[in-house]
C-alpha positions, 0 to 999 in steps of 0.5 A, a space after each residue: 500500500 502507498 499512502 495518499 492524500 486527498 485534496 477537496 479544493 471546492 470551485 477550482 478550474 483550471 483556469 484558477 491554476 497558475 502564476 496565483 498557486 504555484 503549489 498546485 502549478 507545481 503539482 500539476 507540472 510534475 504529474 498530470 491534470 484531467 477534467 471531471 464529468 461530473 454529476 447533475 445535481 454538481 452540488 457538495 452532497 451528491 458529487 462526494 458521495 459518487 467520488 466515494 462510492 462510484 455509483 450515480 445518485 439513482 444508486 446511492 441517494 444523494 440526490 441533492 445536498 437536503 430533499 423531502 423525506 415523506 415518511 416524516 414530511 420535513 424537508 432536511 439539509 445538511 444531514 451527517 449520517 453517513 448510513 443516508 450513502 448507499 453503497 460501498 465507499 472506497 474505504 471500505 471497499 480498500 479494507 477488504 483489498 487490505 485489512 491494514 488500510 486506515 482511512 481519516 476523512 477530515 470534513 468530506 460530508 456525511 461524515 458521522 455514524 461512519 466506518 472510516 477509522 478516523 473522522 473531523 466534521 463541524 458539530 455545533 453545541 446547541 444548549 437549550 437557551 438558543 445559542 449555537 456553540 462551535 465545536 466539532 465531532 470527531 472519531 475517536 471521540 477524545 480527537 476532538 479534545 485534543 484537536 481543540 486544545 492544540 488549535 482551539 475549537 473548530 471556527 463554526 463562524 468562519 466556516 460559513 455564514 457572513 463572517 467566512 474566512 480562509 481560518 475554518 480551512 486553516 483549522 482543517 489543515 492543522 487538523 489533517 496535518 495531526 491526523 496525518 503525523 500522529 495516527 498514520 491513515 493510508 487515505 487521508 481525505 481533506 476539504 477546503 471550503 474557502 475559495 467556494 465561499 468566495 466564488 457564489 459571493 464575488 463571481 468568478 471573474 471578480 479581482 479580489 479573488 486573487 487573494 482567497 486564490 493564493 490563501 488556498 494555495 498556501 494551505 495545498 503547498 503545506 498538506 503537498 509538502 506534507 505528503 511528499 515528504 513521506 513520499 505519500 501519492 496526491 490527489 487535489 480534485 474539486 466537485 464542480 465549477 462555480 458560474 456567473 449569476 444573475 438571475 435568481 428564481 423565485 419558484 415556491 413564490 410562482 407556485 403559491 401565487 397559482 394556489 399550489 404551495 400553502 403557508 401556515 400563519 405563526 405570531 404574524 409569521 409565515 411559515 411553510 405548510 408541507 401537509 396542505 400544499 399541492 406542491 414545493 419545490 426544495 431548491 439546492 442552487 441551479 436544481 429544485 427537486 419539486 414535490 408534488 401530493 397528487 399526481 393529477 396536478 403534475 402537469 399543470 405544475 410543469 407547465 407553470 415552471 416551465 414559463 419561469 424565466 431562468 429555467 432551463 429544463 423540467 425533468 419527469 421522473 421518466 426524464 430523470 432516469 438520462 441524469 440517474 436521478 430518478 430515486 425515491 428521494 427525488 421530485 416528482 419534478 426536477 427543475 434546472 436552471 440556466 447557467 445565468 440562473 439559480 433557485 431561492 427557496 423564498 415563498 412568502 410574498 411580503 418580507 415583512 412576513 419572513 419567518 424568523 429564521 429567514 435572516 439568521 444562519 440557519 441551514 437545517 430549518 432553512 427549506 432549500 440552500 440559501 446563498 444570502 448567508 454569506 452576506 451581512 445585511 447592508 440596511 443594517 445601518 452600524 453594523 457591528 454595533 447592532 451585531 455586538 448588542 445582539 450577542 450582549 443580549 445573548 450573554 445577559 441571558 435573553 433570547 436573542 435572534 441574530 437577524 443579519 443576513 439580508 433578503 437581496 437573492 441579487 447579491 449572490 454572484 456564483 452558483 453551481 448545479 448544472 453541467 457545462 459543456 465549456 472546460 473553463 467551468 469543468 471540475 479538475 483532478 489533479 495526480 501527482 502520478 503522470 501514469 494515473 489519468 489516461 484520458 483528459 477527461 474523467 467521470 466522476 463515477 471513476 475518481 474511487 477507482 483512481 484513489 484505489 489506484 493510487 493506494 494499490 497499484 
């Protein structure tokens, strides 16, 4: 067995990679650069999960990063359990090739409940009075305090939200470059979100990026020269390309507007009725999987989405089966958006009526991804004097809602979903081995072989 590590930069391109990353231009130099084909839905839960298995997301059911779960009639985002895959994934698909194989999966998704041998991923504390503590789960469980006493706790707040920073992907590669010195894994799997983060709030074109381009770049060359120095094989991959947007679409608010989707009045609020409404949509960036209880309603609702500007394309069930989505997990209908375009999961048609949480951080309660919350509020007027009143508030014990994330959808300029035909927005694997990738290009489905490979051959 050869040791490998496993680099999961989020939105890189090839275009991304040269005189601003001179760590991975130095990789790519010595060994060899492939594009992706990647899934439809491109997003974070569906393409780790096909990398990890090498099924579709018909077989392995991750059909987007959050769906509806009929059985319980609740939309749920952002689940940790690794039992949700099905499928062998490529640790335990090695353990049988190996017994000795160890694996740490440093914060790739569905990253609990796991049979990997050691594992980090964001676990917040919620105390019953409200507050969101960072803190993180980790296997073995005492990982996690020594992690936090070496580094500090897991920086939750700059992991996603308004306050994003380059630290949460510092913090990781601290914590892989432990993981790695100190327990030995064969595969080590790491992620680093920072440059995605930056892509959907700035676009793909915008200058500053440069910036967070070289930040993420610092971060590869310290795990590279971790790797090469015990003379470990390299893979840095990214799951999908972000894209230019303009356009978000408002697609829960066409459907109440024509008496499909309900809400439920609650203290002035208005808060989404899943049991009485005809259909919604849960929207997750360009692909809203959309629901629907009686199956005569089916083509009026398709007819309606169909007429929204912005849509590309809705999927039947039958249609589904071409992109290997047709789960039980998935829509009765699925929607794509154009490549200037991108759902909000918005259904209330007066802000003023908003439910509370819809200008917090808030991914689990939240119906659908919600991009806004990468940016404060710019109404706000004193910003960080309103922020440090509110957590004042918090720390005196009163109940207090951080409400700073605006309800702008125009802010956001980067999205993902969709499958491009141009390779400028393809996704890339990166081999530090110029006899591993045959072709220039990839499917998705392949890269748990490659990792295989790298590991055995």
């Amino acid at each position: 067995m050869r040791r490998t590590l496993v680099i999961n930069v989020v939105g890189l391109t090839e275009p991304i990679i040269g005189e601003n990353t001179p760590n991975l231009h130095k990789l790519r130099t010595a060994g060899q650069l492939s594009y992706i084909e990647t899934i439809t839905p491109a997003v974070t839960c569906s393409v780790q999960a096909t990398f990890l298995t090498g099924e579709m997301p018909d077989q392995h059911g991750i059909v987007a990063n959050g769906w509806f779960d009929q059985q319980y009639n609740e939309i749920w985002f952002w689940r940790q359990s690794n039992r949700l895959i099905k499928g062998e994934k490529v640790w335990e698909t090695a353990k049988q090739i190996n017994a000795e194989f160890s694996c740490a999966n440093m914060f790739w998704w569905y990253n609990m409940a796991t049979t990997a041998d050691f594992t980090v991923t964001p676990r917040p504390m919620y105390p019953a009075d409200g507050r969101k503590i960072p803190d993180c789960h980790t296997k073995p469980a005492e990982l996690r305090d020594v992690l936090t006493e070496k580094f500090g706790s897991f920086p939750l707040f700059n992991f996603w939200g308004p306050n994003t920073s380059i630290n949460s992907s510092r913090w990781i590669t601290e914590a892989s470059k432990y993981v790695w010195q100190t327990n030995h894994p064969t595969l080590m799997l790491v992620y680093l979100p920072h440059l995605d983060y930056s892509l959907q709030r700035l676009g793909p074109q915008h200058p500053e990026l440069i910036k967070d381009i070289k930040l993420v770049d610092k971060l590869c060359g310290e795990l590279i020269d971790m790797a090469l120095n015990d003379e470990a094989r390299i893979i840095v991959l990214s799951e999908y390309a972000i894209t230019p947007v303009t356009k978000p679409i408002h697609i829960n608010r066409l459907l109440r507007e024509n008496g499909f989707l309900q809400t439920r009045d609650e203290l002035g609020l208005e808060q989404l009725d899943l049991s009485n409404s005809r259909a919604f949509a849960v929207s997750d960036h360009q692909i809203a999987h959309i629901y629907v209880h009686n199956h005569a309603d089916i083509p009026a609702v398709r007819r309606l989405v169909e007429s929204m500007d912005g849509v590309e394309r809705i999927l039947s069930r039958e249609d589904s089966e071409q992109y290997s989505l047709n789960n039980s997990r998935s829509g009765n209908l699925i929607a794509l958006a154009k490549p200037d375009a991108w759902f909000t999961y918005y259904y209330w048609l007066d802000d003023r009526r908003a439910p509370d949480y819809a200008r917090t951080v808030d991914i689990h309660r939240k119906p659908g991804f919600d991009p806004a919350e990468l940016f404060f509020d710019p109404t706000i007027r004193i910003l960080p004097l309103s922020i440090m009143w509110k957590l004042l508030k918090r720390k005196l014990g009163f109940r207090q809602l951080l409400d700073v994330i605006p309800l702008m959808p125009e802010l956001v300029k980067g999205s993902h979903g969709i499958v491009h035909n141009d390779k400028k927005y393809s996704p890339i694997v990166i081999s530090s081995e110029r006899n591993r990738l045959f072709n220039p290009t990839i499917h998705a489905t392949a890269i748990k072989k490659l990792i295989l490979d790298h590991i055995f051959a």
